[in-house]
C-alpha positions, 0 to 999 in steps of 0.5 A: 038748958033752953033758958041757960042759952037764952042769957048766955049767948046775949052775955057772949056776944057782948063780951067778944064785942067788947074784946074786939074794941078793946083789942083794936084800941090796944093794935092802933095804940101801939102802931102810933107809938111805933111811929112816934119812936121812928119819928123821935130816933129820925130826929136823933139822927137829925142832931147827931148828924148836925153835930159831927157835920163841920159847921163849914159844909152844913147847908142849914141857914144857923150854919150860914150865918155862924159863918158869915160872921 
């Protein structure tokens, strides 16, 4: 039974070892594709916002030179 332990607590080891990296990759992964997505629905938010905005009170500088001309 000694020698049964001798391989397969080495093997264990390895195996958690490898589990914790490959389940630390998985949690930062989807953290960055959290951010990824707020970033993309702020910025949706952005156009939509420009799109119902009158071009007479928008504060931008393409809305500044649509009504100076």
């Amino acid at each position: 039974m000694g020698g049964m332990n001798r391989y397969f607590n080495p093997f264990l080891k390895v195996a958690l070892g490898a589990g914790a990296v490959v389940g630390g990759a998985y949690v930062l992964s989807r953290i960055k594709d959290k951010r990824d997505s707020e970033t993309r629905l702020e910025r949706v938010e952005q156009i939509v916002e420009q799109i119902l905005t009158p071009a007479e009170t928008r504060t931008e500088p393409d809305a500044a030179k649509a009504t100076e001309e």
